[in-house]
Structures are given as structure tokens and as C-alpha cells.
FIBA-644933 format. One record per residue (C-alpha): residue number from 1; residue in three letters; x, y, z. Coordinates in Angstrom, 1 decimal, padded with zeros to 4 digits, always signed. Example, Ala and Ser with C-alpha at 12.3 -4.5 7.8 and 13.67 -1.06 7.14 Angstrom:
! FIBA-644933
+-------+---------+--------+--------+--------+
| vexba | lumdren |     px |     py |     pz |
+-------+---------+--------+--------+--------+
|     1 |     Ala | +012.3 | -004.5 | +007.8 |
|     2 |     Ser | +013.7 | -001.1 | +007.1 |
+-------+---------+--------+--------+--------+
END
This chain:
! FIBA-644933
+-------+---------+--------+--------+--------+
| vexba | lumdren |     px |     py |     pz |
+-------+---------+--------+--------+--------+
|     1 |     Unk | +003.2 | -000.6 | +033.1 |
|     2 |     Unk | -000.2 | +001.3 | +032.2 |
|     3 |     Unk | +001.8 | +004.5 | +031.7 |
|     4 |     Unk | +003.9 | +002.9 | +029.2 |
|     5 |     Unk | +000.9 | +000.9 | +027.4 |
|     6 |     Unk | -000.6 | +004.2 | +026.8 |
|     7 |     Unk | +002.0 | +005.7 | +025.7 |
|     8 |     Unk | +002.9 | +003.1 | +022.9 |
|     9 |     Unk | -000.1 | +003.0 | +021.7 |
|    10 |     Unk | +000.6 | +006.8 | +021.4 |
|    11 |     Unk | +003.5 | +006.0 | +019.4 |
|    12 |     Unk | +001.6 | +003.5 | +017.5 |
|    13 |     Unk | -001.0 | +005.9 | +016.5 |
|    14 |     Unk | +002.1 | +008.9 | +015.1 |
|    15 |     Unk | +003.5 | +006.0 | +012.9 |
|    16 |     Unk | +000.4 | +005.2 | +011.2 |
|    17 |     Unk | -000.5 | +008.9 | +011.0 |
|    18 |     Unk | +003.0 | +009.4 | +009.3 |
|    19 |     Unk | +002.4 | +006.4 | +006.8 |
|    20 |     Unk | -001.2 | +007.8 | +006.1 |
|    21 |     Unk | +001.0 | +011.1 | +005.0 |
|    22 |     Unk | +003.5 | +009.6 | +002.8 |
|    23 |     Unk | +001.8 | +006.8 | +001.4 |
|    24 |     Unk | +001.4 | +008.7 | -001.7 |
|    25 |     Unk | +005.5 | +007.8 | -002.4 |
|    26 |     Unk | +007.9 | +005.6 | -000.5 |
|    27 |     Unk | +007.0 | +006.2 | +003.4 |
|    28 |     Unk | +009.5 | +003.3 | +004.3 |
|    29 |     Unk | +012.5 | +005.0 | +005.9 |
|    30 |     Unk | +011.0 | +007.9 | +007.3 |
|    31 |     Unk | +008.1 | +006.3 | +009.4 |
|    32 |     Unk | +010.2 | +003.6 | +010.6 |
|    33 |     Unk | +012.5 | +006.0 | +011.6 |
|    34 |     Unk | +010.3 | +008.3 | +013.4 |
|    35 |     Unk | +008.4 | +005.2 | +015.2 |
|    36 |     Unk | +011.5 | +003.8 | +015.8 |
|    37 |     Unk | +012.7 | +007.4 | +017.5 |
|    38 |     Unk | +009.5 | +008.1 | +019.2 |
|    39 |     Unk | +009.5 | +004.6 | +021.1 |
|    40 |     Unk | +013.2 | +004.9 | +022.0 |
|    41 |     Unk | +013.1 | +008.3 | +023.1 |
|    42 |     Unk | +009.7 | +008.0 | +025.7 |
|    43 |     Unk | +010.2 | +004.7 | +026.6 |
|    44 |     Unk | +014.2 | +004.3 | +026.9 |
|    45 |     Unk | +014.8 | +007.8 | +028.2 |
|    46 |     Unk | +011.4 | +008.7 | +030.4 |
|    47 |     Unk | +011.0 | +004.6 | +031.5 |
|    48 |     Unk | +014.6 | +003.1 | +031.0 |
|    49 |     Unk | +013.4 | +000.2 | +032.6 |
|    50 |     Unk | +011.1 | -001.0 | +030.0 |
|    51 |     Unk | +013.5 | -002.5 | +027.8 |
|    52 |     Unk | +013.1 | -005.9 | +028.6 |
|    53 |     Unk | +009.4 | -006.2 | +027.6 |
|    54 |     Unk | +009.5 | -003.4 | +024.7 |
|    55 |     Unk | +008.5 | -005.5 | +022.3 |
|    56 |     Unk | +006.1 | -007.5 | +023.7 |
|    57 |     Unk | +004.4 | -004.6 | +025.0 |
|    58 |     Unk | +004.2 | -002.8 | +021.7 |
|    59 |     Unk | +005.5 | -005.2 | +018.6 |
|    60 |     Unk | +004.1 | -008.2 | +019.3 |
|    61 |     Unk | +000.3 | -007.3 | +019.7 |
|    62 |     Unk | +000.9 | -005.3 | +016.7 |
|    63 |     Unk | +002.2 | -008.2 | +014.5 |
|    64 |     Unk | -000.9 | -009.7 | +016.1 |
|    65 |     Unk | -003.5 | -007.5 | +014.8 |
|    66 |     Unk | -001.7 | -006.7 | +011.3 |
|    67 |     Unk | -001.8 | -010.4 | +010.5 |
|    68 |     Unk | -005.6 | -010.8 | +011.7 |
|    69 |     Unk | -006.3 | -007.6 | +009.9 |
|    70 |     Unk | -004.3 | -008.5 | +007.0 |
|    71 |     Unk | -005.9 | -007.4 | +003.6 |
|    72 |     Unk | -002.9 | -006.4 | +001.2 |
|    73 |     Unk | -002.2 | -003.2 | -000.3 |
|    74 |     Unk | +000.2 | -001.7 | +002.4 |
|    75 |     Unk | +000.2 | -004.0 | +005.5 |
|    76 |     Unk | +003.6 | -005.7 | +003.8 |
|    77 |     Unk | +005.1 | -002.1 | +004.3 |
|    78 |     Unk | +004.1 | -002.0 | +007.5 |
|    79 |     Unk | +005.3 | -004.9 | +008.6 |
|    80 |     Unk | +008.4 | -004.1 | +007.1 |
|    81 |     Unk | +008.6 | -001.5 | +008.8 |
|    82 |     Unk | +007.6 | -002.8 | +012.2 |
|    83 |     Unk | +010.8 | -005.1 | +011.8 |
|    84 |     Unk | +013.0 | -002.0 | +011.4 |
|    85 |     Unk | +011.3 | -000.3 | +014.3 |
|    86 |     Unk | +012.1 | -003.4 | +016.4 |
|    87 |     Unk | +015.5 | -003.1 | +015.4 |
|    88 |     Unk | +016.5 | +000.4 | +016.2 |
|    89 |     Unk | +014.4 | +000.6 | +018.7 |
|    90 |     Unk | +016.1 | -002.0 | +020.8 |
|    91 |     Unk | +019.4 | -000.8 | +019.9 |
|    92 |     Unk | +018.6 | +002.8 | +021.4 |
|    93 |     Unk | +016.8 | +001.3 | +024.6 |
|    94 |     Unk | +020.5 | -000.4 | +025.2 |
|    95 |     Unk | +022.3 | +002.7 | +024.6 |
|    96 |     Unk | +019.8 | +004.6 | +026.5 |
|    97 |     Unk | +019.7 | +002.1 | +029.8 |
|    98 |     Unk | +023.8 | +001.9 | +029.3 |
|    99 |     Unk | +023.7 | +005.8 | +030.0 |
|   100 |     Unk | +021.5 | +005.6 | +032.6 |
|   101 |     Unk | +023.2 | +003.3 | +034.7 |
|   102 |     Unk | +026.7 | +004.5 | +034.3 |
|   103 |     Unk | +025.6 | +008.4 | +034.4 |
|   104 |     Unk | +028.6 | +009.3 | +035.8 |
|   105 |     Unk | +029.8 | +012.1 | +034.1 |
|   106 |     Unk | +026.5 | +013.5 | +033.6 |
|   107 |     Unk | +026.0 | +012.2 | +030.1 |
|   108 |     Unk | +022.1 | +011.5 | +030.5 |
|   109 |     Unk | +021.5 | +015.3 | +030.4 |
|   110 |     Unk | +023.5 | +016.2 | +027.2 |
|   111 |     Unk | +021.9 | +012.7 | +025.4 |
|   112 |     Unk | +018.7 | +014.0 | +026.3 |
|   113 |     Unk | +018.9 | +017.2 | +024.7 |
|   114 |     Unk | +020.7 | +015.5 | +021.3 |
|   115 |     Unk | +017.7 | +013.6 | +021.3 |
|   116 |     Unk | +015.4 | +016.5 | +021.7 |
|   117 |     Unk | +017.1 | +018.5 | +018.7 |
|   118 |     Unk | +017.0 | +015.4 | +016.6 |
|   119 |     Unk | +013.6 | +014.8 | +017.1 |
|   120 |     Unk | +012.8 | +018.3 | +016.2 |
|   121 |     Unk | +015.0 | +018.1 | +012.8 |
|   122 |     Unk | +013.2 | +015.5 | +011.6 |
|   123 |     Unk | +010.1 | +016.9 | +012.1 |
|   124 |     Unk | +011.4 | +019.8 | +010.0 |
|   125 |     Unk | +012.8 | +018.0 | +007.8 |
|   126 |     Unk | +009.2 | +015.9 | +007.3 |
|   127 |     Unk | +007.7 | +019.4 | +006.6 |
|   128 |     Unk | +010.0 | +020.5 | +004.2 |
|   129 |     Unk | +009.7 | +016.9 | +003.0 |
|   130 |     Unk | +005.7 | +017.1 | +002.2 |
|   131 |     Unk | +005.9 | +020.5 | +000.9 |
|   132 |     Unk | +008.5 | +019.6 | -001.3 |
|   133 |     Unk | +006.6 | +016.9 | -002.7 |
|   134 |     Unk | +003.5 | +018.5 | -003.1 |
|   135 |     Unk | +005.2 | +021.7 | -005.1 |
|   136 |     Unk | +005.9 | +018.8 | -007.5 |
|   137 |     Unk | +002.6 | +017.8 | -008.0 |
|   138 |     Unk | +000.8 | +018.5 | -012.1 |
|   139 |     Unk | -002.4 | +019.9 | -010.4 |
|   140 |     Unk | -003.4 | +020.1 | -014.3 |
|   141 |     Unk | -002.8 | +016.5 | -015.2 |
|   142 |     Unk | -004.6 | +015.5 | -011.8 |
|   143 |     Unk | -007.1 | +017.2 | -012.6 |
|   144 |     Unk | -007.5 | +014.8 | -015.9 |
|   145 |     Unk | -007.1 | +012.2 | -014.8 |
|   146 |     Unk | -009.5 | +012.7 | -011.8 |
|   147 |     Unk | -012.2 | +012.9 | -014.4 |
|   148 |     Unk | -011.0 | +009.9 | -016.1 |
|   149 |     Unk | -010.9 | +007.7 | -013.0 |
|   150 |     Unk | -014.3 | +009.3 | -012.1 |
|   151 |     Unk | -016.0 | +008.5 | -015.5 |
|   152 |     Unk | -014.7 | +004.8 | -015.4 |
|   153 |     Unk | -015.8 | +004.3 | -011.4 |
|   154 |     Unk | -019.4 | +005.8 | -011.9 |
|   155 |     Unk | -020.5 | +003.7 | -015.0 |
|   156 |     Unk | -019.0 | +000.6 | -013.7 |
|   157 |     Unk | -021.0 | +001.2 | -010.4 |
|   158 |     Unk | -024.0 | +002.1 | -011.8 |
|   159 |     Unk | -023.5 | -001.4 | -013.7 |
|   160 |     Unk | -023.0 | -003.4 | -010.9 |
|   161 |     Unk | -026.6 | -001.9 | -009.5 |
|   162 |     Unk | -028.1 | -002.4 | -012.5 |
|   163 |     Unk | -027.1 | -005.9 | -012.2 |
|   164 |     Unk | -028.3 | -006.2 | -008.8 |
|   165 |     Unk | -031.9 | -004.5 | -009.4 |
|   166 |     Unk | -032.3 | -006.9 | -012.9 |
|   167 |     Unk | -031.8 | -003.0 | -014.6 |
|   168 |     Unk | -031.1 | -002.6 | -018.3 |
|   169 |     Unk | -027.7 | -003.7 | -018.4 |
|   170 |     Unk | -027.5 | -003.4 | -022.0 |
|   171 |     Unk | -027.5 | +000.0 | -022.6 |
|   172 |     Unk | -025.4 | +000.7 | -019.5 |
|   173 |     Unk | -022.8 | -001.9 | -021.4 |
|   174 |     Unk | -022.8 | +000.4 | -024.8 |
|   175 |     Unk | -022.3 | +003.5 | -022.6 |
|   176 |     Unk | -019.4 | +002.1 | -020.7 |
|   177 |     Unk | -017.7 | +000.6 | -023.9 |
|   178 |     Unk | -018.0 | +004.5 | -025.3 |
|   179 |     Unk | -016.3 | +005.6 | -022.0 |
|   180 |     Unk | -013.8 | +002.9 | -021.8 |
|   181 |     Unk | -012.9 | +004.1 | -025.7 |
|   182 |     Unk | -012.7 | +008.0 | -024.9 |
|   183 |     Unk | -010.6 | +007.3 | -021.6 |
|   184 |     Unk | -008.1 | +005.4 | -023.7 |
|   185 |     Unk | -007.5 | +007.6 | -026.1 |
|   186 |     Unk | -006.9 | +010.2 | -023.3 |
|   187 |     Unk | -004.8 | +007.9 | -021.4 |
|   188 |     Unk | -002.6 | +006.6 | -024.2 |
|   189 |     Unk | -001.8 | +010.3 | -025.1 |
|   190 |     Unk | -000.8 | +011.1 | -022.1 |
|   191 |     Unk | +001.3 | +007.9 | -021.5 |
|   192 |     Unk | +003.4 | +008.3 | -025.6 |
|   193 |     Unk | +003.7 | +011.8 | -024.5 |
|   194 |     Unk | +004.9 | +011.5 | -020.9 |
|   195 |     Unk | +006.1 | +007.9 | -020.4 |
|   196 |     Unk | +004.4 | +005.8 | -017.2 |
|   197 |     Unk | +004.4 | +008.8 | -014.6 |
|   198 |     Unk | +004.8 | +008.3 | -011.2 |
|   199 |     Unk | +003.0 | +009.1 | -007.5 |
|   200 |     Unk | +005.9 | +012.0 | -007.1 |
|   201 |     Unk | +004.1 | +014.1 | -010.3 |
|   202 |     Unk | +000.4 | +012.8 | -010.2 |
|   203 |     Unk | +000.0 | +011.2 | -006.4 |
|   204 |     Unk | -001.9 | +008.2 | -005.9 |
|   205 |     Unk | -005.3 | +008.4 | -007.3 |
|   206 |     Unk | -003.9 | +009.4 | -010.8 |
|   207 |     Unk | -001.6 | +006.3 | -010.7 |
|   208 |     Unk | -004.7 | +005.0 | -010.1 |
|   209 |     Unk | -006.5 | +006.2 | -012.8 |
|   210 |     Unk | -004.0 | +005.3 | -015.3 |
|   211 |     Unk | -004.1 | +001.6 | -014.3 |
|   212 |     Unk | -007.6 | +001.5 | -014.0 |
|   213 |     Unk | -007.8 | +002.4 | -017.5 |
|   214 |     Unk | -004.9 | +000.1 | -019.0 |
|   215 |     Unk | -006.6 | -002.7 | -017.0 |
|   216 |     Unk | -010.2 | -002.2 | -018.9 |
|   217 |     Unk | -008.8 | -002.1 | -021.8 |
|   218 |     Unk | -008.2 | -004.5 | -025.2 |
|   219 |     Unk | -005.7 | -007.4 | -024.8 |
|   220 |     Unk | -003.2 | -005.8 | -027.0 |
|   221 |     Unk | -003.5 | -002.4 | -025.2 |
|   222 |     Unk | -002.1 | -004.2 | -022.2 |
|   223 |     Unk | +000.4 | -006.2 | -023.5 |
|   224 |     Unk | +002.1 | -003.1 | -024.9 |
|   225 |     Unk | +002.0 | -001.5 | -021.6 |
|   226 |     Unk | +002.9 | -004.2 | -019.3 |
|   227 |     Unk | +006.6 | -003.9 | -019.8 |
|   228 |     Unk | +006.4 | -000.3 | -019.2 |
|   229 |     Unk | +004.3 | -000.6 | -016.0 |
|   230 |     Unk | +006.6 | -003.1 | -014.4 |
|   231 |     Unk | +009.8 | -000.8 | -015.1 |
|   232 |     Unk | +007.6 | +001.6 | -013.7 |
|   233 |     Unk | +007.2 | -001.0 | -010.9 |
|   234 |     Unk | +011.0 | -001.4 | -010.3 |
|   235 |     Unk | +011.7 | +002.7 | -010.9 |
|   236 |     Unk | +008.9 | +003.0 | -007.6 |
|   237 |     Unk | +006.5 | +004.6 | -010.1 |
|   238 |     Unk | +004.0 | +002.3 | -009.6 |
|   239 |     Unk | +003.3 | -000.2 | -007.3 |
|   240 |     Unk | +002.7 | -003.9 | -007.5 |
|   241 |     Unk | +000.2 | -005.0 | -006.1 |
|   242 |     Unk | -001.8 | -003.6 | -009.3 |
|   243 |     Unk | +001.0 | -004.8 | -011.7 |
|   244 |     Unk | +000.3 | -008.0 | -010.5 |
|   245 |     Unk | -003.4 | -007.5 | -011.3 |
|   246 |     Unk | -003.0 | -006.3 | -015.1 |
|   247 |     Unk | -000.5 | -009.7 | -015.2 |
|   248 |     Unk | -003.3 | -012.7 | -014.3 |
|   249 |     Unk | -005.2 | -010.6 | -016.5 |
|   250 |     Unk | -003.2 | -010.7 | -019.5 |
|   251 |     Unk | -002.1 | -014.5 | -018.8 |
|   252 |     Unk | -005.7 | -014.9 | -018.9 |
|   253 |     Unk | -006.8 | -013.1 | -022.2 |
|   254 |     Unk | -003.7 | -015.1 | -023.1 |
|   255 |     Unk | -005.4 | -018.3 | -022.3 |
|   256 |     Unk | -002.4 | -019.1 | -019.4 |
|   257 |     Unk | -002.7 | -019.7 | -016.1 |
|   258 |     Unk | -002.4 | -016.6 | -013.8 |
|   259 |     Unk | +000.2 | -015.9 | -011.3 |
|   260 |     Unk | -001.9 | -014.3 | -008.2 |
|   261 |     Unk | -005.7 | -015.4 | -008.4 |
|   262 |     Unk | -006.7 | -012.1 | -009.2 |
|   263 |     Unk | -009.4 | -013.3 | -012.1 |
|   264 |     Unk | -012.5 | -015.1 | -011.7 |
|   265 |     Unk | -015.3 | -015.7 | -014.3 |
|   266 |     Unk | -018.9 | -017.2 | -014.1 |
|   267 |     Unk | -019.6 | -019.8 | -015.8 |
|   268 |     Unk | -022.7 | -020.6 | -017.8 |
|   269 |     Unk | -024.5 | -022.6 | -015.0 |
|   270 |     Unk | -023.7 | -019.2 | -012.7 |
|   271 |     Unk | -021.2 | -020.6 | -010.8 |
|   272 |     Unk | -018.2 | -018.0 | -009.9 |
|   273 |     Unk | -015.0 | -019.6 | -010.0 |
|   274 |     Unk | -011.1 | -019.0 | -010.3 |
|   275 |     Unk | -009.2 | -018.5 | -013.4 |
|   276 |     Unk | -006.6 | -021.6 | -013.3 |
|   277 |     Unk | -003.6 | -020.2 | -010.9 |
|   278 |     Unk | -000.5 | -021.5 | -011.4 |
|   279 |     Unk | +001.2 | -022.8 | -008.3 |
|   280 |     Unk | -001.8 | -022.9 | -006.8 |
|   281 |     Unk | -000.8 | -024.3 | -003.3 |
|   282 |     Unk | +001.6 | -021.6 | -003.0 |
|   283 |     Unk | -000.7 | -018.6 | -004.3 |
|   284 |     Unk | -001.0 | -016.8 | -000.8 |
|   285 |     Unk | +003.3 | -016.1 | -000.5 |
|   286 |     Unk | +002.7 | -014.7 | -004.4 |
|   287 |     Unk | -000.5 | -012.7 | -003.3 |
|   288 |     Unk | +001.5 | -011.4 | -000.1 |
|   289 |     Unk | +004.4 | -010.0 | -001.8 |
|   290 |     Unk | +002.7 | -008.5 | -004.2 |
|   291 |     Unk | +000.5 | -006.1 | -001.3 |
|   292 |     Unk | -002.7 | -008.1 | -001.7 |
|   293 |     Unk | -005.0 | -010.0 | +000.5 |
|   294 |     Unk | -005.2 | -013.7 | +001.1 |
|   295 |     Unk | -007.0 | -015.3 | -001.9 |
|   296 |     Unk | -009.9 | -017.0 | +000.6 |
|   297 |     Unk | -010.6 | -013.2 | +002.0 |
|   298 |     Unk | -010.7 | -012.2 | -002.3 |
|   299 |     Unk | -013.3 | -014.8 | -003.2 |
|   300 |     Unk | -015.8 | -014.0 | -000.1 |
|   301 |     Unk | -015.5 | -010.6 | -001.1 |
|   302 |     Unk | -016.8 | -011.6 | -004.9 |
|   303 |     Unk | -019.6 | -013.7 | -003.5 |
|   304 |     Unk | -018.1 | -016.9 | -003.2 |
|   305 |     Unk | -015.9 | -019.2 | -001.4 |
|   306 |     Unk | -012.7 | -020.7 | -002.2 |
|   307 |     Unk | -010.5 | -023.3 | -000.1 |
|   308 |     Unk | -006.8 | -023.8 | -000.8 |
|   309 |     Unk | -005.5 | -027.1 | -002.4 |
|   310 |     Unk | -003.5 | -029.1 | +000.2 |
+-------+---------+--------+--------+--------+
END
């Protein structure tokens, strides 16, 4: 039983090392696959009678400390995936324990090494996979849009300090409404010229710079490029969990009530507060398929707390 503890929390730690690889694009498929292949092949092949408590050994504490841990962005892809893993998992201990006990014409041996020569393919396949991916990359656009993300990030943090300390705000607010003018200018270029480019060319932090710029800017600014970022959404170049960001903040320029409780303002007695949320019982299910965190967790981490109507 220890043995077999340890070693899924081996397998535990390969799948999230895989996920950390990929996340830059779709890791889906392939990490649930290679979990998946990983628990069948040590548990079902080297301890074949684990099956029965498979899951509860590995799955279900996992589920556990997702949900506890839970705080968007990619824990619905894990879990996802983790339902996947269950799947396949299960279905190759059966067909492993099957072999096993009716080993009669010496079948174990030759499953064994099909296994072994699988298991090696797709680690190939993974390396050919990442180089691949990476030969695709526009190291000269990242390396614009690095500086863009970096000149929006510093100023707005040197803002929020300035804030903190009772600073001169002011003339940190005309230097980041320069910044924020320059940035677009870039970013728009780059969008008419290239369209809304995806992780596969630019990788994640110059999604991320694009958005981050789109989302600080002028209300008609983002209402142009909303369609385009939720096609961009739908085509995987892009991913939702800031789409649904720029959307409560357009439906709030808009004077609407937002979709995922993403916007808060302080009002003039300095009390923090939530934008009106539409649905606002059901917010959480919205938040959760989007990638972000529970709403309560999003408040505490602006400064102030929030309770769920009943």
C-alpha cells in the first residue's frame, strides 16, 4: 500500500510537470494521456492488484486538494483532465488484471513490452512536440511585446505603492496615461496587421501582453476588439478566463450589469464594492467555467469581503 502511495504521487507530480510544459497551448490530450499511461502502466502492470482502490488512492485526494486549492486559471483543465485520467486509467487496470490472471499463453510478457515501446513513443513524440512548437515561436514580436507588457506592469505597480505610501499619485497617473497611449498604438498595429495571434506564435506572456493592453484601454477600443478576442477564444488563440474579464468590463463602461464579478469600484465614502452582476446567485458556475476563482476568494484579495446572495 505505501509502495503504491508513493508511487502515485510520483505520477502525480509527471502530470503536473507535463501541464507546466504545455500550458503555453492546449496541454489537454497529451497530459491526460501520459498520467493516464503512467498510472496504468506502474500500478496495473507492477501492482495488478491495486485496481480496486486506484482511485481512491490517487483521484480522490486529488479532487480533494484541487477543489480546496481552487483559484481559476487552469484548475478546470485539470480537472478535466483528472476525469479523463480516471477513465483510461481504469479501463487499462481491467485489461491489465484480465492478462494477469489468465496469463496463459504468456501474454503478460509481450503486453509489457508494447507498453514499454509505447511509453517511449510518446515521450518522443512530446519532444518532437515542444521543439516543434517552439521553432514556431516570433522571438521578434515576443520580444515587443515583452517590453509592452513590462512598461504597463511597472507603472501600474509603482502606482499601487504610491497609493499605499500617500506618494504623488498624480504625476504617476499622467505618466501611465502616456504609456497606456504609446502601448496602444503599438498593440493596435500589430493586431490590423496580424489579426488576434495566438500562444502557438507569441506563447503566453505575449497573449498576455496584448490583453493587458486592450483591457486598459478606451471603451471603444474594446468594443472593437471584443468580437475578435472571443473568435480568438473559440479558434484556442486566446483563453477565457481573460475574455471574460475584458466582457464585465465593457458591460460596465456600458453601464450593464457584468457577467463574472470581475469589476469593483470604490465609492465616494471608500467603500469597495461589486459592479452589479447579473445572475448574481449563480456567479461562481459563470466564474468556474470561465478558469477564474470563486468570487468570495476575488474580493478578499482586493481588500474586502463579499458574501453570496442566497
Amino acid at each position: 500500500m505505501l509502495i503504491t502511495i508513493l508511487t502515485s504521487l510520483l505520477v502525480i507530480l509527471i502530470f503536473f510537470t507535463i501541464s507546466s510544459l504545455l500550458k503555453t497551448e492546449k496541454p489537454g490530450f497529451v497530459s491526460a494521456f501520459a498520467f493516464s499511461f503512467l498510472t496504468t502502466f506502474l500500478l496495473t502492470f507492477r501492482f495488478p492488484y491495486t485496481r480496486w482502490y486506484l482511485g481512491v488512492v490517487i483521484y480522490i485526494p486529488l479532487f480533494i486538494l484541487l477543489y480546496l486549492a481552487y483559484d481559476g486559471e487552469n484548475t478546470f483543465f485539470y480537472l478535466k483532465s483528472i476525469f479523463i485520467c480516471i477513465l483510461l486509467s481504469y479501463f487499462g487496470a481491467y485489461l491489465g488484471f484480465q492478462v494477469y490472471s489468465r496469463n496463459k499463453l504468456g501474454l503478460l510478457k509481450n503486453l509489457k513490452l508494447f507498453v514499454v515501446l509505447i511509453f517511449f513513443s510518446v515521450l518522443l513524440s512530446l519532444g518532437f512536440y515542444l521543439g516543434f512548437r517552439n521553432a514556431k515561436l516570433d522571438r521578434t514580436l515576443i520580444a515587443e511585446l515583452d517590453s509592452i507588457l513590462k512598461a504597463d506592469q511597472e507603472i501600474r505597480f509603482k502606482l499601487i505603492n504610491a497609493y499605499k505610501e500617500s506618494g504623488d499619485t498624480a504625476s504617476i497617473l499622467r505618466k501611465m496615461k502616456v504609456i497606456d497611449s504609446t502601448n496602444l498604438i503599438r498593440i493596435t498595429g500589430i493586431l490590423d496587421k496580424h489579426g488576434w495571434i495566438g500562444e502557438d506564435k507569441i506563447g503566453w506572456p505575449g497573449v498576455s501582453s496584448i490583453f493587458a493592453v486592450i483591457q486598459h484601454s478606451p471603451l471603444e477600443v474594446q468594443e472593437k476588439y471584443l468580437p475578435e478576442m472571443r473568435e480568438a477564444v473559440k479558434k484556442g488563440n486566446a483563453r477565457s478566463n481573460q475574455l471574460a474579464l475584458l466582457e464585465d468590463r465593457v458591460l460596465m463602461f456600458q453601464g450593464k450589469e457584468q457577467i463574472y464579478g470581475s469589476q469593483a469600484r470604490t465609492d465616494s465614502l471608500g467603500i469597495t464594492k461589486f459592479w452589479p452582476i447579473k445572475d448574481e446567485k449563480n456567479v461562481n458556475w459563470r466564474r468556474f467555467f470561465a478558469g477564474l476563482g470563486p468570487i468570495q476568494k476575488y474580493a478578499r484579495s482586493m481588500g474586502f469581503e463579499y458574501k453570496l446572495p442566497k
